[in-house]
Backbone as a printed PyTorch tensor [residue, N CA C, xyz], in Angstrom:
tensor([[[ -10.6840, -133.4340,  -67.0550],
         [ -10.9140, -132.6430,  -65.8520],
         [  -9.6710, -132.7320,  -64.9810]],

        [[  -9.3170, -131.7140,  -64.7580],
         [  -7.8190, -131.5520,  -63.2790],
         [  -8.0850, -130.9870,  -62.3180]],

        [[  -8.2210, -132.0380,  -61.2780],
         [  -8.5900, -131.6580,  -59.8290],
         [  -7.1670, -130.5520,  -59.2180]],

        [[  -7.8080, -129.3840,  -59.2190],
         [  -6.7590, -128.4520,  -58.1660],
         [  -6.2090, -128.6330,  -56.8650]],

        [[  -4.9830, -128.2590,  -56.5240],
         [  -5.0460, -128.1180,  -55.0890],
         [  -5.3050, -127.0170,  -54.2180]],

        [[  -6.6280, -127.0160,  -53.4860],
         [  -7.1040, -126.0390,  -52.8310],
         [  -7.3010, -126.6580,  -51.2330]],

        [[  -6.2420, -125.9790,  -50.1870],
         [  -6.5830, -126.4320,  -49.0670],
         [  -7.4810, -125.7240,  -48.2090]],

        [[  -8.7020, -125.9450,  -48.3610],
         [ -10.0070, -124.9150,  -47.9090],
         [  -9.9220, -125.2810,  -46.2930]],

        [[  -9.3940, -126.5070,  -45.8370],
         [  -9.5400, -127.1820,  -44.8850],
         [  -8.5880, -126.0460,  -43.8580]],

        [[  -7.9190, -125.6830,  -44.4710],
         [  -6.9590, -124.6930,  -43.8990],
         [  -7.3320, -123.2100,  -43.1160]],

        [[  -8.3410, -123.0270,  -43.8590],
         [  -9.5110, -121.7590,  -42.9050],
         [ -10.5370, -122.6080,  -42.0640]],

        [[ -10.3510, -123.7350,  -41.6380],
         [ -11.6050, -124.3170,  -40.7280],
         [ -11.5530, -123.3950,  -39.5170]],

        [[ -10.3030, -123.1560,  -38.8340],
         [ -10.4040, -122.6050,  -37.8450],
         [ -10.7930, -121.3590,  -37.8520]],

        [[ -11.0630, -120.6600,  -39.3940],
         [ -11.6060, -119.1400,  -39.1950],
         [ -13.2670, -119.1670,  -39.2880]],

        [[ -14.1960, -120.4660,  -39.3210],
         [ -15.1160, -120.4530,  -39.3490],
         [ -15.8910, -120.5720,  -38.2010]],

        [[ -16.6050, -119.4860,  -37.9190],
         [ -17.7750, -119.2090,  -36.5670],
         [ -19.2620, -119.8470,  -36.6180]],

        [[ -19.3690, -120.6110,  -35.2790],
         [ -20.4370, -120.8970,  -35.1720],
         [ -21.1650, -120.8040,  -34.1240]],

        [[ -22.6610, -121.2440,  -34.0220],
         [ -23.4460, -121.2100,  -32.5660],
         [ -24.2090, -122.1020,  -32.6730]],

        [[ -24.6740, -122.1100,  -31.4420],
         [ -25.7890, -123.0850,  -31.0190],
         [ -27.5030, -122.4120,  -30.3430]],

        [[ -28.3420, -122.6400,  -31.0910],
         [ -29.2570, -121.8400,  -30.5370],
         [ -30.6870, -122.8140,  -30.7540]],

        [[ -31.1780, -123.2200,  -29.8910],
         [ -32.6460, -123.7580,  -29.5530],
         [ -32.2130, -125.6100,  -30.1780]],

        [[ -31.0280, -126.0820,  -29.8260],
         [ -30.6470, -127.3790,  -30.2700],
         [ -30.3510, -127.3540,  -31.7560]],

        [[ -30.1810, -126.1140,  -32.4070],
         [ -29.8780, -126.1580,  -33.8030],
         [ -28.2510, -125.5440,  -33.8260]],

        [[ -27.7990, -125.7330,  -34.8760],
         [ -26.1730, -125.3590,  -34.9290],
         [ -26.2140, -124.2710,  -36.7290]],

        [[ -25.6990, -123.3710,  -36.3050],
         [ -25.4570, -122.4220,  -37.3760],
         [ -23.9090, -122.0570,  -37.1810]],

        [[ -23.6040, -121.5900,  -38.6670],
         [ -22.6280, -121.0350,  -39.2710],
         [ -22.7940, -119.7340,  -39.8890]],

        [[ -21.5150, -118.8550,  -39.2740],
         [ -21.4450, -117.3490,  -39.7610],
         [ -20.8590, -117.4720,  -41.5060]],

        [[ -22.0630, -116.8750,  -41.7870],
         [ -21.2030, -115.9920,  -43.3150],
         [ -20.6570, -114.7120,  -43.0430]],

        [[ -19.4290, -114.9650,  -44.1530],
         [ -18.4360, -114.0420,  -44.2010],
         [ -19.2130, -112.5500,  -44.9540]],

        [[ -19.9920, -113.0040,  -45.6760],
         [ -20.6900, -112.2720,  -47.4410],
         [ -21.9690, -111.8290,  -46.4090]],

        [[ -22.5070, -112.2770,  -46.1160],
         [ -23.6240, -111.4910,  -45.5280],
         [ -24.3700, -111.3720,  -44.2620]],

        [[ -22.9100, -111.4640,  -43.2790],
         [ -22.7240, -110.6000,  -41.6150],
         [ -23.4960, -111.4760,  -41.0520]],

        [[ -24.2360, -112.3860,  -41.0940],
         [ -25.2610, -113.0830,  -40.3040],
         [ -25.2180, -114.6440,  -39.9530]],

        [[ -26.3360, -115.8680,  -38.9280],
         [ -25.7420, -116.6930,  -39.0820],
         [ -26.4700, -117.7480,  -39.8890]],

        [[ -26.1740, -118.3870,  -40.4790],
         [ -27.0150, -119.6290,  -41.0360],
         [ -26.8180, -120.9310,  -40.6030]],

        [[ -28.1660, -121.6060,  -41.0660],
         [ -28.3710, -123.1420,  -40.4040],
         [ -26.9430, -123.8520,  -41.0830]],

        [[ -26.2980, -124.0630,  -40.4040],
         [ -25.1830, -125.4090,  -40.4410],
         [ -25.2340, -126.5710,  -41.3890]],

        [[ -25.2690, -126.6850,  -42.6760],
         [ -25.0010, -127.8920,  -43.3470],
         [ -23.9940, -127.9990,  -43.7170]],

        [[ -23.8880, -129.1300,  -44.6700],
         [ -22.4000, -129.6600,  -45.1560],
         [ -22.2550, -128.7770,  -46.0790]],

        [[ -22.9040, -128.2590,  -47.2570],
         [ -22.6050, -127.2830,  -47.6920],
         [ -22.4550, -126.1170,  -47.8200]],

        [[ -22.8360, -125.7930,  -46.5620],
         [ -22.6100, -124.1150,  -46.1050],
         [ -21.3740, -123.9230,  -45.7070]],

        [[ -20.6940, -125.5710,  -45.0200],
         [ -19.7610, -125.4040,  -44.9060],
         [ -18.6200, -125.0950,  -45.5850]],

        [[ -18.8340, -125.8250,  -46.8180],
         [ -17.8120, -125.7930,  -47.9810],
         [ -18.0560, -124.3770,  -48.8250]],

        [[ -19.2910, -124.0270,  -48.4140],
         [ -19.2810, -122.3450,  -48.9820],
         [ -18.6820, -121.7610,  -48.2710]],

        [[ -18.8030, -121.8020,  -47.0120],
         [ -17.9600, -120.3850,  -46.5330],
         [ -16.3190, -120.6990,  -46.3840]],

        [[ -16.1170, -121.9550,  -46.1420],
         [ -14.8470, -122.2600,  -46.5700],
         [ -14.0760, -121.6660,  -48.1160]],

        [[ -15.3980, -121.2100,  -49.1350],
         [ -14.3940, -121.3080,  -50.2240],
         [ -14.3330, -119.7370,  -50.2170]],

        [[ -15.6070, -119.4780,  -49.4390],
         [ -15.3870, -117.6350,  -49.3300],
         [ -14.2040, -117.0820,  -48.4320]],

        [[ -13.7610, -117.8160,  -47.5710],
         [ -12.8840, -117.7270,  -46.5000],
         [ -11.2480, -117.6160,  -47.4170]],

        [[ -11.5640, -118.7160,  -48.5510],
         [ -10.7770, -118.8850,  -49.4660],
         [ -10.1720, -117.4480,  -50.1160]],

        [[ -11.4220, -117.5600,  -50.9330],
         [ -11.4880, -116.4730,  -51.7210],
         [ -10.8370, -115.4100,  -51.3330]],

        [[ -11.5220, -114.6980,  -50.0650],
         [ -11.4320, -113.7500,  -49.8580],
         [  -9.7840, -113.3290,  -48.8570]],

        [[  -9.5360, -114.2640,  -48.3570],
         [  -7.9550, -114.5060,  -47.4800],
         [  -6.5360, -114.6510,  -48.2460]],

        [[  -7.0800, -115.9190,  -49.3950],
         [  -5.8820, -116.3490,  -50.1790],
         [  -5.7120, -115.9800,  -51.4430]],

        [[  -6.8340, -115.5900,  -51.9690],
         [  -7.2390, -114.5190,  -53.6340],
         [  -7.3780, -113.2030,  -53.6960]],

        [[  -7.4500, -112.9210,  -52.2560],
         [  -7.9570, -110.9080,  -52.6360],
         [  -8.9310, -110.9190,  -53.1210]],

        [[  -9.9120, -111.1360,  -53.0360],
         [ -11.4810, -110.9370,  -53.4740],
         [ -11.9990, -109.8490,  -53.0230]],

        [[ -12.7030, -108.6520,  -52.7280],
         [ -12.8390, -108.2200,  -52.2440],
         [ -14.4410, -108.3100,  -51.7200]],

        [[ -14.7780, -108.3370,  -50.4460],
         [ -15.9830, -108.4800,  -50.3700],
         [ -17.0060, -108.4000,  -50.9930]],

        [[ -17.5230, -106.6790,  -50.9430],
         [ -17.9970, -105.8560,  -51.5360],
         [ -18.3670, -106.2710,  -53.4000]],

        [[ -17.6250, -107.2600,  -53.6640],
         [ -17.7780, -107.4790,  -54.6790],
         [ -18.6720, -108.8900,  -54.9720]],

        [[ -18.3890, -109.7120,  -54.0060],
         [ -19.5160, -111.2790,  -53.4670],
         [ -20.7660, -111.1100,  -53.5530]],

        [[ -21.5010, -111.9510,  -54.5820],
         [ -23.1860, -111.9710,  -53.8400],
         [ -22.8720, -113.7290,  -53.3780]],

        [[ -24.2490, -113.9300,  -52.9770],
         [ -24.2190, -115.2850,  -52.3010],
         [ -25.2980, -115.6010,  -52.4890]],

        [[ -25.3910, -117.0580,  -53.0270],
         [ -27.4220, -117.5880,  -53.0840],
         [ -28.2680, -116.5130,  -53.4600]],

        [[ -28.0570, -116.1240,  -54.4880],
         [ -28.8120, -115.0790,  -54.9820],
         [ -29.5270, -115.5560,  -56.1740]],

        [[ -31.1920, -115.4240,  -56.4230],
         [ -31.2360, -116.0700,  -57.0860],
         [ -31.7150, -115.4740,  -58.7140]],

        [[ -31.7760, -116.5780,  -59.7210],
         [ -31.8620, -116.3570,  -61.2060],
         [ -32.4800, -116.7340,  -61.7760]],

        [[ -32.9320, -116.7760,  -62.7220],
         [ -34.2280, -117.3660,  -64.0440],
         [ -33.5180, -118.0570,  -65.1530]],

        [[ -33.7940, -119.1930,  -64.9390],
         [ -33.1150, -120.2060,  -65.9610],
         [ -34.2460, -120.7300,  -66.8670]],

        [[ -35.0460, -120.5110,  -68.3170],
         [ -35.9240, -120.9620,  -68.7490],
         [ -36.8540, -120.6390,  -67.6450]],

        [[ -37.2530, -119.5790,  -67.5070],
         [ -38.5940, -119.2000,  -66.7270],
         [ -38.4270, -120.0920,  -65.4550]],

        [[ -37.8600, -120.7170,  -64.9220],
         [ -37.4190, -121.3800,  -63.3510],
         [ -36.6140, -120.6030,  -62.4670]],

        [[ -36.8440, -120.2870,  -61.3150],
         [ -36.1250, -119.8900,  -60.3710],
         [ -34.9530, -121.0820,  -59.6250]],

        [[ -33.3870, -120.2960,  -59.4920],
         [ -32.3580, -121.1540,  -59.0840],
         [ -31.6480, -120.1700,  -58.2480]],

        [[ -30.6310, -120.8710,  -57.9920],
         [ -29.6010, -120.1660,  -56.8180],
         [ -28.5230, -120.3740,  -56.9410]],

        [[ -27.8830, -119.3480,  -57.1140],
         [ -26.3530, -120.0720,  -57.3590],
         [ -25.2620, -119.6450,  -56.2110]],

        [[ -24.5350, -120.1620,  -55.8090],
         [ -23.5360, -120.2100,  -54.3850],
         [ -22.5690, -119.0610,  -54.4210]],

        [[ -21.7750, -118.6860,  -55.1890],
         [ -21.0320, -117.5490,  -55.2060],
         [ -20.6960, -116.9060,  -56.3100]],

        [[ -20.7250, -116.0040,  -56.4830],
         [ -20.7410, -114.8420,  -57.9190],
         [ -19.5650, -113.9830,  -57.4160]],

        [[ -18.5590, -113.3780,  -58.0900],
         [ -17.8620, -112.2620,  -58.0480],
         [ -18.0900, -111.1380,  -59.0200]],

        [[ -18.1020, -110.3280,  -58.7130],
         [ -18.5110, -108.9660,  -60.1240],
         [ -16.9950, -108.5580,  -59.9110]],

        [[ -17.3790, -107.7400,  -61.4210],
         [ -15.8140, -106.8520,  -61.3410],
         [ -16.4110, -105.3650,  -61.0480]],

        [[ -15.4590, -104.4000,  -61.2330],
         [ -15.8800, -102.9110,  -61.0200],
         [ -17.2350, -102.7500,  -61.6940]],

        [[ -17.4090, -102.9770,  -63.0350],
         [ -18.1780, -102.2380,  -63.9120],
         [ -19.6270, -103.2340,  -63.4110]],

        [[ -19.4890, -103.9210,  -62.7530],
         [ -20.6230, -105.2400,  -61.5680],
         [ -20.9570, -106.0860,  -62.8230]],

        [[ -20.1090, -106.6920,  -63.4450],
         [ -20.2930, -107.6710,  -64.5810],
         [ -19.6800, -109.4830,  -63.6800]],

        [[ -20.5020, -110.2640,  -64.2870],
         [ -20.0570, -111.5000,  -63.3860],
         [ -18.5690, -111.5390,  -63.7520]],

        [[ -17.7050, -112.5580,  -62.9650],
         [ -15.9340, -112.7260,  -63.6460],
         [ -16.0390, -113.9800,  -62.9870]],

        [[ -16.4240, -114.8260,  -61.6900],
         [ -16.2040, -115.6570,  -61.2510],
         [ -17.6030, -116.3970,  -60.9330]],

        [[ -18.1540, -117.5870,  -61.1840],
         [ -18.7890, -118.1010,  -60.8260],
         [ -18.7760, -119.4350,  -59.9730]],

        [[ -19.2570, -119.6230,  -58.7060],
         [ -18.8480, -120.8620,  -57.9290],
         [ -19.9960, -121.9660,  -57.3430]],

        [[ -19.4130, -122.8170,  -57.9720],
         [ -20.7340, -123.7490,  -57.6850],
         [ -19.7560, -124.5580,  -56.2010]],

        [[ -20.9670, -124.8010,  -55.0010],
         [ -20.9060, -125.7740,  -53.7910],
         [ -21.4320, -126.8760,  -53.8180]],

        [[ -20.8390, -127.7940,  -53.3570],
         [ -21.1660, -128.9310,  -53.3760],
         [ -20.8280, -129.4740,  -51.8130]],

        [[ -21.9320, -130.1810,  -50.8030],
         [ -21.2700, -131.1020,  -49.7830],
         [ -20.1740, -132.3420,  -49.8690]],

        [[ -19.4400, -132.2380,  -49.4900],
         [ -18.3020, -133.0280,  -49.4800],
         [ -18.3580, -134.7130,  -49.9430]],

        [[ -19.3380, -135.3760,  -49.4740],
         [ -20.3040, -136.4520,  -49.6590],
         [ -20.8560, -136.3820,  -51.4370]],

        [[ -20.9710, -135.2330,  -52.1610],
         [ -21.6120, -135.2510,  -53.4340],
         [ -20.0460, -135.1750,  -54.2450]],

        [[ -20.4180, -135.9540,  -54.7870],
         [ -19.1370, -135.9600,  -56.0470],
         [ -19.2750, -134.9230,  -57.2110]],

        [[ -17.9910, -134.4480,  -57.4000],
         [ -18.3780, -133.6120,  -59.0050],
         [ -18.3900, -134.3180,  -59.7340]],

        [[ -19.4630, -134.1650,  -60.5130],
         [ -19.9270, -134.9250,  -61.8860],
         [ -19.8430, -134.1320,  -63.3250]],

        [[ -20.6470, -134.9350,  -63.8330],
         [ -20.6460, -134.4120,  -65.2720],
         [ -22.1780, -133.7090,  -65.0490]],

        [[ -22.9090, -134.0200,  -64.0910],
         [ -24.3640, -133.5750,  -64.0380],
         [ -23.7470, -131.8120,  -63.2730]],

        [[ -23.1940, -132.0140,  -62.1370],
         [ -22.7530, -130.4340,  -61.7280],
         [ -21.8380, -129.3750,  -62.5040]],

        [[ -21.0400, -129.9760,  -63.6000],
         [ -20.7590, -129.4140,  -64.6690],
         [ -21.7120, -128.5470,  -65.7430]],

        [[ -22.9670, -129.7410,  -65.3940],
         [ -23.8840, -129.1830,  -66.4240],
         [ -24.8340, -128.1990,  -65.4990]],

        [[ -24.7930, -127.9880,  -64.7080],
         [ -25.5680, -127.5100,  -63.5120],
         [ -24.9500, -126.1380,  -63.6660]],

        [[ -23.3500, -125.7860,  -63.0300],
         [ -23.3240, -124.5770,  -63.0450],
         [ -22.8130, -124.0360,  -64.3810]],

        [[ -22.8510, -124.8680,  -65.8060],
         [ -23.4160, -124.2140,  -67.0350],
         [ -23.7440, -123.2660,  -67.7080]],

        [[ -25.2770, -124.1200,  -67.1860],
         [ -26.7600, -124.0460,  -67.4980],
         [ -26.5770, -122.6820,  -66.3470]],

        [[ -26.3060, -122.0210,  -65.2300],
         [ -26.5150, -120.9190,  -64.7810],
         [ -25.6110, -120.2100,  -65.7770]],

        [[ -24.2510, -120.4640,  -66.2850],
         [ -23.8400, -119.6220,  -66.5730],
         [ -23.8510, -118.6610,  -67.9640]],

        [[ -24.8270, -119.8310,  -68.4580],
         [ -25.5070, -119.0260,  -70.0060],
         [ -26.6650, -117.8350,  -69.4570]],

        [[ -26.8780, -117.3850,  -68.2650],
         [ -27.5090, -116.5470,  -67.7670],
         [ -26.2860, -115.2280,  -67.3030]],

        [[ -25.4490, -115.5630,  -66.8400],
         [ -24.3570, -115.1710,  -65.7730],
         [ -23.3370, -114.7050,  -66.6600]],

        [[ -23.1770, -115.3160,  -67.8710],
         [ -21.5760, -114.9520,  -68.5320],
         [ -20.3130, -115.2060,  -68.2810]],

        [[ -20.1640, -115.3260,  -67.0340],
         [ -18.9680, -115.5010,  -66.1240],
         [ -17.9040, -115.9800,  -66.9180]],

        [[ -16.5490, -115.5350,  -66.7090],
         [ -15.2860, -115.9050,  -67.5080],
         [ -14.4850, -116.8060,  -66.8260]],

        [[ -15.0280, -117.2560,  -65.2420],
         [ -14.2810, -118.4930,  -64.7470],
         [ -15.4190, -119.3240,  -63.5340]],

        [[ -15.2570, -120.6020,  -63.5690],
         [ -16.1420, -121.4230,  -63.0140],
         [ -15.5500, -122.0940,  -62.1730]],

        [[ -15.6450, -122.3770,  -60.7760],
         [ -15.1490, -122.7510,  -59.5060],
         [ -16.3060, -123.7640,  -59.4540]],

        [[ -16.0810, -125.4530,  -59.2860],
         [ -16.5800, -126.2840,  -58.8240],
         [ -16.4120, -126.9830,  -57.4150]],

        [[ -16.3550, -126.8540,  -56.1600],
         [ -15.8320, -127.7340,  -55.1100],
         [ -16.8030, -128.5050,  -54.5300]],

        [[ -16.5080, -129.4680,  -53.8280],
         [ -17.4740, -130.2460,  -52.5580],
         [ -16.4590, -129.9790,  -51.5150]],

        [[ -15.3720, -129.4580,  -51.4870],
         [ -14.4350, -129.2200,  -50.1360],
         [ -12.7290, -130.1100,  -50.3680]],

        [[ -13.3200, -131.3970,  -50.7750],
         [ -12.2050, -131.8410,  -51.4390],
         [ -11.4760, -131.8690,  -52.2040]],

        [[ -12.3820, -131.9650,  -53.3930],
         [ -11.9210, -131.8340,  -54.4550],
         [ -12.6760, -130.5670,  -55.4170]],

        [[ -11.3470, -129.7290,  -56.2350],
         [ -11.9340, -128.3460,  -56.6490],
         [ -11.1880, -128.4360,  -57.8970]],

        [[ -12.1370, -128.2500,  -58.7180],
         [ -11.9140, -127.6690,  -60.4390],
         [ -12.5340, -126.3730,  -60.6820]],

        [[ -11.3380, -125.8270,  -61.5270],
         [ -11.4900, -124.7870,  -61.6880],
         [ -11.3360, -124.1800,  -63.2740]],

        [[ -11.8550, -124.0920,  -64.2530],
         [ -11.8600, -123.2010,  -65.7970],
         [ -11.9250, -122.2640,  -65.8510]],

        [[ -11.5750, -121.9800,  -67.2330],
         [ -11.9210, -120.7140,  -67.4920],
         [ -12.9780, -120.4830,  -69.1520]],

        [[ -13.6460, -120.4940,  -69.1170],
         [ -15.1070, -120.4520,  -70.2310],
         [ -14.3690, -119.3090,  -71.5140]],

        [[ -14.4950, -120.6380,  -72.6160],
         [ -14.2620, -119.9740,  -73.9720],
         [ -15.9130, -119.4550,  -74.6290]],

        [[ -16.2370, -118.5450,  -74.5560],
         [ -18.0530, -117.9850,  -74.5560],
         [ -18.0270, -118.6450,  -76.4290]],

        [[ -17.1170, -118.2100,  -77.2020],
         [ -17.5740, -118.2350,  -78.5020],
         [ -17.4640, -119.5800,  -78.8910]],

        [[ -16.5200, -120.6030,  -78.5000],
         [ -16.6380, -122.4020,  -78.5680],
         [ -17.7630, -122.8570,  -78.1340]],

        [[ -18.0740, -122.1290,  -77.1070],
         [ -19.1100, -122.5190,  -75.8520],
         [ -18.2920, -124.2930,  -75.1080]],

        [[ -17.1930, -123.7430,  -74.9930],
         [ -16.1670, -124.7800,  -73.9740],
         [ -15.4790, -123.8760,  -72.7350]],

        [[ -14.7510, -124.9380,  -72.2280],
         [ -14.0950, -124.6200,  -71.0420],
         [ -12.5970, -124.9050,  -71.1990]],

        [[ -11.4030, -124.1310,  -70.8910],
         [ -10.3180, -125.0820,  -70.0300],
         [  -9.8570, -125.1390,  -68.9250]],

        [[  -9.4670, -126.1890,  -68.1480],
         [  -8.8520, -126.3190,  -67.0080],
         [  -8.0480, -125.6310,  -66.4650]],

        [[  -7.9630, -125.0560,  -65.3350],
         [  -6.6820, -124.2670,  -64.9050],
         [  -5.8060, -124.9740,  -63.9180]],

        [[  -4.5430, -124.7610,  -63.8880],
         [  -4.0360, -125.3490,  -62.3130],
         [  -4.2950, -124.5080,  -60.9470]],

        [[  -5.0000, -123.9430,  -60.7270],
         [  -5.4390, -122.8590,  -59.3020],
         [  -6.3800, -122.1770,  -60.0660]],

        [[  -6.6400, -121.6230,  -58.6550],
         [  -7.6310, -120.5180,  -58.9200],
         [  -7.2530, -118.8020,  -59.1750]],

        [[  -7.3500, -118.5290,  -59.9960],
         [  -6.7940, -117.2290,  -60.1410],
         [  -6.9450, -116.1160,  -58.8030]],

        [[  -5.7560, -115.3500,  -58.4080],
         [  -6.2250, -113.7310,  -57.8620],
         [  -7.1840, -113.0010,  -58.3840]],

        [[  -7.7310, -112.2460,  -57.5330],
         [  -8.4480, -111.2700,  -57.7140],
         [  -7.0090, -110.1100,  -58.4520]],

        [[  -7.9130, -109.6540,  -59.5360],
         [  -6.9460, -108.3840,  -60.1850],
         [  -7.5670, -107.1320,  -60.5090]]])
């Protein structure tokens, strides 16, 4: 595994928030509105902030927590990119900063992506970010050094 260098920390200051009835929320970028404030919302919209500032992502192309059927179970997965033809290309698993990437969140955003297809897999908790790219017919991965542009 090769931890990337991704300084997500670097859009903190583009992230909006409020305060409303003693609770604290955070604006998403992906879907105009605000949400309850955790550690990992944070590191999501940080990586969308990412994405979309330092990769060319284009919005319009983001779903977010949208969810899927894994073996007849309902899940959620953190960020999806489609391409034109709306086929997955990027899949991104979040993690709070506090949760380590493991070999269990490896197997986590997977196991979504034998649903998903996706041709590259984004792991972060904020710190630390790995990033592959999925060989479908090995059924392996390899490491990249960054995260690719949007093309």
């Amino acid at each position: 595994m090769k931890n990337i260098n991704v300084d997500l920390l670097s859009f903190q200051s583009e992230l909006k928030f409020r305060e409303e009835k003693g609770k604290r929320f955070i604006f998403c970028l992906i879907r105009q509105r605000y949400l309850v404030l955790t550690p990992e919302e944070i590191v999501r919209q940080l990586m969308l902030l990412y994405l979309v500032g330092e990769k060319h992502y284009p919005k319009n192309r983001i779903a977010v927590e949208k969810q899927l059927k894994i073996n007849g179970r309902k899940k959620r997965f953190d960020i999806l990119v489609l391409d034109k033809e709306v086929q997955p290309i990027v899949l991104v698993e979040c993690k709070a900063p506090n949760v380590p990437i493991s070999q269990a969140t490896f197997n986590q955003i997977a196991q979504y992506n034998l649903t998903l297809n996706s041709d590259i897999l984004i792991l972060s908790n904020g710190k630390i970010t790995y990033c592959c790219t999925m060989n479908h017919e090995r059924r392996s991965y390899d490491f990249l050094d960054g995260i690719p542009s949007f093309v």
